[in-house]
C-alpha positions in Angstrom: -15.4 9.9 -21.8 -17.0 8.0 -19.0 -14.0 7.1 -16.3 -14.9 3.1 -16.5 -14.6 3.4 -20.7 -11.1 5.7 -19.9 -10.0 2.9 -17.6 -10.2 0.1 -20.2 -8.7 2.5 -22.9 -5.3 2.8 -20.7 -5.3 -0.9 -20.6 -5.6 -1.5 -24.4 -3.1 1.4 -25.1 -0.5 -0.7 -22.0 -1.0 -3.9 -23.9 -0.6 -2.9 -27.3 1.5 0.3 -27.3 5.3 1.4 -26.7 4.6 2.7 -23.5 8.1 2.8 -22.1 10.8 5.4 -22.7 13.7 2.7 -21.8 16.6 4.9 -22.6 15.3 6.3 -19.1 15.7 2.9 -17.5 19.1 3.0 -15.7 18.9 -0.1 -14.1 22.4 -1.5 -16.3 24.1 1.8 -14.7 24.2 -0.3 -11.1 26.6 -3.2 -11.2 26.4 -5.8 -8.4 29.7 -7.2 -7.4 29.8 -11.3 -8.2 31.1 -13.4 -5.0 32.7 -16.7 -6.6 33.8 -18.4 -3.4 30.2 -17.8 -2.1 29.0 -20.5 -0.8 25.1 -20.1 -0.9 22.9 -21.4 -3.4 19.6 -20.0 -4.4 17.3 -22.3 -2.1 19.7 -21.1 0.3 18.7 -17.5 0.5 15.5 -16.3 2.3 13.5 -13.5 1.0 10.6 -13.0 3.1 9.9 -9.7 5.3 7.3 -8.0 7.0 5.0 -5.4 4.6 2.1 -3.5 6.8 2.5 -6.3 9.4 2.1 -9.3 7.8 4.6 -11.7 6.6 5.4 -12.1 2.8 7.4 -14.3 0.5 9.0 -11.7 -1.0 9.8 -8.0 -0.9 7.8 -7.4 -4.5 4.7 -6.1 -5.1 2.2 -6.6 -8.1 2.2 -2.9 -8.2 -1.9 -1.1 -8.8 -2.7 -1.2 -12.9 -6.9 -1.9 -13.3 -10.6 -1.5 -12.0 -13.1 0.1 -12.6 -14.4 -1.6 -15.9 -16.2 -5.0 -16.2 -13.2 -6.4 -18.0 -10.7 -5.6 -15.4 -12.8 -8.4 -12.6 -10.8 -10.8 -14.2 -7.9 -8.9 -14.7 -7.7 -8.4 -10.6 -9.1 -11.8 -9.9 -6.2 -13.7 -11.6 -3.7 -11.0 -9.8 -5.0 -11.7 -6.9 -4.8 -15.5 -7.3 -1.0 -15.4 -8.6 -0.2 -13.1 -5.9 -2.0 -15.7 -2.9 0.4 -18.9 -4.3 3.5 -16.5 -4.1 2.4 -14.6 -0.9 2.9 -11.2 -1.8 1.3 -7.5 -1.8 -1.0 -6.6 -4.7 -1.9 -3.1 -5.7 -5.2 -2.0 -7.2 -5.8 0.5 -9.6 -7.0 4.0 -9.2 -10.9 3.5 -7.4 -12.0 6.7 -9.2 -14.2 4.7 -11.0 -15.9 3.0 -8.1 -16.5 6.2 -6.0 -18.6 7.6 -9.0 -20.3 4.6 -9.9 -20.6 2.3 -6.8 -22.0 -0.8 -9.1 -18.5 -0.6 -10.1 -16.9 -1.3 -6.8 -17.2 -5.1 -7.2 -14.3 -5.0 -9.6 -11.9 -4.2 -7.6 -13.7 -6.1 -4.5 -13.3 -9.2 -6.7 -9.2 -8.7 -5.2 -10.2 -9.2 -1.9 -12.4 -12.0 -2.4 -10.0 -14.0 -4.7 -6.9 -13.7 -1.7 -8.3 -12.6 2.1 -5.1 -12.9 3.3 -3.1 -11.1 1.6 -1.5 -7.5 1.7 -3.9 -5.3 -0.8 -3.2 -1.8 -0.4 -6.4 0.6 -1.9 -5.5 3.5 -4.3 -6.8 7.0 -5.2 -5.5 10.2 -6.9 -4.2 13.3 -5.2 -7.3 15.3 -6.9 -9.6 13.0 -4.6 -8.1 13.1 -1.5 -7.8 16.7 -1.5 -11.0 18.9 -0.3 -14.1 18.2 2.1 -14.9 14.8 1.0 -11.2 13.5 0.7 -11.2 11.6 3.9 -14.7 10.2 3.1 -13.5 9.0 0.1 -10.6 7.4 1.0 -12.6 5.9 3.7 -15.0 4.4 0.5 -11.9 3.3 -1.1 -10.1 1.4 1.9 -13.6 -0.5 3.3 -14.1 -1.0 -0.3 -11.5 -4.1 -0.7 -10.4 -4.5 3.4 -7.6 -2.7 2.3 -4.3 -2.8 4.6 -3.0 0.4 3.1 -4.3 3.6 0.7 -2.0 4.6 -2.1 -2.2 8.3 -2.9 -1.0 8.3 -6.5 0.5 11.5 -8.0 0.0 11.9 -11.2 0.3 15.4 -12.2 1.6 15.1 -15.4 -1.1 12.3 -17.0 -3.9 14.9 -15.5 -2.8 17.8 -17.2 -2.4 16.5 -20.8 -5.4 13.7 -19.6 -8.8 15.6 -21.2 -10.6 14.9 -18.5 -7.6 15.4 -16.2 -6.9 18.0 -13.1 -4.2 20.8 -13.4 -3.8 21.2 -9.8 -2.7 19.5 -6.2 -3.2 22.9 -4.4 -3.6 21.4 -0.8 -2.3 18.6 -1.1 0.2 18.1 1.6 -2.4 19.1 4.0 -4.5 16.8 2.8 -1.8 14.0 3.4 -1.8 15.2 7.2 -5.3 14.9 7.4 -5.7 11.3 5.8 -2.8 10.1 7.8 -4.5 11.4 10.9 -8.1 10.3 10.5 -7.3 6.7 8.6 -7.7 3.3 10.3 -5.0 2.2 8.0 -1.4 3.3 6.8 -1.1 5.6 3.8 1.5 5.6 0.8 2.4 7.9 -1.7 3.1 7.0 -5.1 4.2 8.8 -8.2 2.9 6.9 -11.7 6.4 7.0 -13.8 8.4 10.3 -13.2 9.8 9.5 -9.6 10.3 11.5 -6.4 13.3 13.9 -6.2 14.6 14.5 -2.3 13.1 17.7 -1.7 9.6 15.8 -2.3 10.2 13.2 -0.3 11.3 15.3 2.7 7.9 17.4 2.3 5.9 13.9 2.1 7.4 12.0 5.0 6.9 15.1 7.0 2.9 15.0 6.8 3.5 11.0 8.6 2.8 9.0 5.7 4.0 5.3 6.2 5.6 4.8 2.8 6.7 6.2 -0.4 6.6 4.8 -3.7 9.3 6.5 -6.4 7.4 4.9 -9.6 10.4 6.2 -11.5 11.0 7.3 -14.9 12.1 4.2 -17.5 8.6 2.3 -17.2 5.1 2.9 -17.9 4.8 6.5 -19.2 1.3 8.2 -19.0 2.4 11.2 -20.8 2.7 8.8 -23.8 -0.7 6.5 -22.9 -2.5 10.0 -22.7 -0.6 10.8 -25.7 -2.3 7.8 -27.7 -5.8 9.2 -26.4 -5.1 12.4 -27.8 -5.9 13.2 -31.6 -2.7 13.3 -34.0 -1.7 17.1 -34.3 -3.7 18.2 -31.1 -2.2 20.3 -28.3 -2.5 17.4 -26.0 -0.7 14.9 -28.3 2.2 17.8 -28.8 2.7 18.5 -25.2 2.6 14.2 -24.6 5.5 13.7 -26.9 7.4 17.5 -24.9 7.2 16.0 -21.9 7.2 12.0 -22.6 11.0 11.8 -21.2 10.1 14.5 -18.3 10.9 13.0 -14.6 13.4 11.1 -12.4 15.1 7.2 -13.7 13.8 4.7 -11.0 17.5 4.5 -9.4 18.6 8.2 -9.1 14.9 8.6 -7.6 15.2 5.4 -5.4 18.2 7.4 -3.8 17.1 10.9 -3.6 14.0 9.3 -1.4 16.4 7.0 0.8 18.9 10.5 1.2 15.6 12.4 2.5 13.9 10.1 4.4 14.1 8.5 8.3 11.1 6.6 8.8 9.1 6.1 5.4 9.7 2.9 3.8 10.2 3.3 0.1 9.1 1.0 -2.7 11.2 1.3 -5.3 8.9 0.8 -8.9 9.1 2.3 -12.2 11.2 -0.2 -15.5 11.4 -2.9 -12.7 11.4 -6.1 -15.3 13.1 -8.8 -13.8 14.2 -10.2 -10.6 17.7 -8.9 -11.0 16.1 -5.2 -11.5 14.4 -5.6 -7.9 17.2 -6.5 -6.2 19.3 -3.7 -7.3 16.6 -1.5 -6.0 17.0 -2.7 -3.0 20.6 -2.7 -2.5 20.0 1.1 -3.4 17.6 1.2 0.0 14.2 0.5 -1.0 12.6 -2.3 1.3 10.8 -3.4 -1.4 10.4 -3.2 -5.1 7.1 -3.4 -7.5 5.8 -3.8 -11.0 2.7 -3.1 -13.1 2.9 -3.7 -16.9 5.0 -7.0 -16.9 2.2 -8.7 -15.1 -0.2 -6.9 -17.1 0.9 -8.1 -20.3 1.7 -11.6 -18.8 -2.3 -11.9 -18.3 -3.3 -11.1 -21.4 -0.4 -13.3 -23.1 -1.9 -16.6 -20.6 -3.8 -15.5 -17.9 -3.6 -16.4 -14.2 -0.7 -19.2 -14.9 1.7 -16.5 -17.0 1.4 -14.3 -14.1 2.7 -16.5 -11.7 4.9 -18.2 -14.0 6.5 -14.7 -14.1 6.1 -14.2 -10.1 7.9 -17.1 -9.9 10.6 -16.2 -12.1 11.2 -13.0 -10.4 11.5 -15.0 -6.9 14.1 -17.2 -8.5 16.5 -13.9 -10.5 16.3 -12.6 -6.7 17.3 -15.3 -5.0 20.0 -16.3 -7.3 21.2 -12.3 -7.1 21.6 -13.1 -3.5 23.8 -15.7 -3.9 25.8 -14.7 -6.3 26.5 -11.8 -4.2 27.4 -14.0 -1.0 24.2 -13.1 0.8 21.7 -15.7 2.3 19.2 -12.9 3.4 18.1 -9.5 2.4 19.3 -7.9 5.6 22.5 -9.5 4.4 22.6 -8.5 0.7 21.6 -4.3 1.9 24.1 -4.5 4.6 27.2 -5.8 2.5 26.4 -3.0 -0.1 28.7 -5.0 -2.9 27.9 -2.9 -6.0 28.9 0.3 -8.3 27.6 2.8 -10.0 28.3 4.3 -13.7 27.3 6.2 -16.1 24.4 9.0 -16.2 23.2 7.2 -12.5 26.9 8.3 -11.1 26.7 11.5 -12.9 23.1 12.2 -11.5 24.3 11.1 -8.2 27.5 13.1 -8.2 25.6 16.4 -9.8 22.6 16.3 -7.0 25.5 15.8 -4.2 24.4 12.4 -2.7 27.2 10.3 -2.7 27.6 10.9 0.7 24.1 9.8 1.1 24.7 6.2 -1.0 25.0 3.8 1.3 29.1 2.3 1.6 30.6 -0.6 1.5 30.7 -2.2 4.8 32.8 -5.4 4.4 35.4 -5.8 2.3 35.5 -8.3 -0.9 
């Protein structure tokens, strides 16, 4: 299958599929602790911050879900548009597509001309980034769309039950070195829904990336997506349904990056599906938090104005978060630390020894 017909088959299977393995999503195992005597209000709190130098309204991201296929223009253009009124970073699907058919480029270029100003970060696989023509390509990929940053998405999983897919990343961490070396612009990693254990993200802030993306476990699953590409009884649709619950929840993986790392900011992704879910990922330590499929299926159920109905709405969850916690600010709300862990997300946390490395308390209730 041509990559631009695979492209719009992953967005029919995301909008009309179970895609999501949400016993995985451990977002209800973090409690935030409710301040009733606060005294701040939701239009009260501030939630902007800096992302790649520039200043945004909040610290979400449209995370990268399309391109590559004439249908997905308008996908990106009314992403692009939402994300412009709400100021805020927007992710583009994997540019495969693009670097093998250039006539292709222009739907993911669309982005770029819809919102100049804002924060678009370019995205490629590890299999492309890896070998000769890896820093050419991700050169193709940034001047593409005036990208601010490259994703790197690992996806190591999807590829080897993926048909067309690649079984191997052999050379990938030098690769990394050499992108973040030779690029005009900063590079993330991401994963694409099993999330980034401690040991990984140790190895991946060590070749200088800027960033790290967890994409945990509980959201989009592309061992099941593949799954529904695969013919019922095959190998491939056998070894999709093995490994569909295969990876690392979004929290526990949130933490085991923040426990590893010292410079690399880290994007916490993966189940996100509400304002309330963003801001526990960042009281956890991400600086920022993202989403794909919500604003995915919010375009197809109205278009440009569903999406940033539901930007909106995540603003407003976040901000009233905030003040129900007694913060005004974000530096505020990760400093005060006001929240608990339970369940299989204390277990994990107890069982991998990081409870040290969970940030404490600092002021008491």
């Amino acid at each position: 299958m041509k990559t631009s017909e695979r492209k719009l088959n992953h967005l029919m299977i995301a909008k009309e599929k179970d895609v999501e393995p949400k016993e995985w999503n451990w977002f209800d195992d973090i409690i935030l602790l409710h301040s009733a005597a606060s005294e701040i209000s939701p239009e009260d709190v501030k939630l902007s911050v800096d992302f790649l130098g520039k200043e945004i309204s909040a610290p979400i991201i449209i995370e990268g879900m399309t391109g590559g296929h004439e249908k997905a223009r308008e996908i990106n253009v009314a992403l692009a548009e939402a994300a412009r009124e709400v100021s805020i970073p927007l992710g583009l699907g994997s540019q495969r597509a693009a670097l093998e058919d250039p006539s292709l480029s222009s739907t993911f270029r669309a982005a770029r001309d819809a919102a100049p100003d804002i924060p678009i970060i370019a995205n490629l696989g590890a299999s492309h980034i890896i070998g000769a023509s890896g820093v050419e390509n991700a050169s193709k990929a940034i001047s593409m769309v005036e990208a601010d940053a490259l994703a790197v998405h690992l996806n190591l999983l999807q590829e080897i039950i993926q048909p067309e897919g690649s079984s191997s990343f052999k050379g990938l961490l030098d690769a990394l070195t050499n992108l973040v070396d030779q690029l005009d612009v900063p590079v993330i990693v991401k994963e694409i829904g099993v999330g980034i254990s401690k040991e990984t993200a140790a190895l991946l802030e060590a070749t200088g990336i800027a960033g790290i993306d967890v994409a945990g476990l509980g959201g989009t699953n592309w061992a099941i997506i593949e799954g529904y590409r695969s013919q019922e009884g095959s190998l491939m649709r056998s070894l999709a349904r093995t490994f569909e619950t295969w990876g690392i929840p979004t929290p526990a993986s949130i933490i085991e990056a923040v426990s590893a790392t010292e410079k690399a900011f880290i994007i916490g992704s993966g189940g996100v599906r509400s304002g309330l879910d963003a801001s526990k990922c960042i009281i956890l330590g991400a600086e920022y938090s993202g989403a794909a499929l919500p604003f995915l299926r919010a375009y197809y159920d109205g278009g440009k104005l569903a999406v940033l109905r539901l930007l909106n709405k995540f603003v407003i969850e976040m901000k009233t978060t905030l003040a129900l916690s007694g913060a005004s600010n974000l530096a505020q709300f990760r400093r005060r630390k006001r929240y608990l862990l339970k369940g299989r997300l204390l277990d994990w946390v107890l069982s991998r020894g990081l409870m040290k490395r969970v940030p404490q308390n600092t002021e008491n209730f």
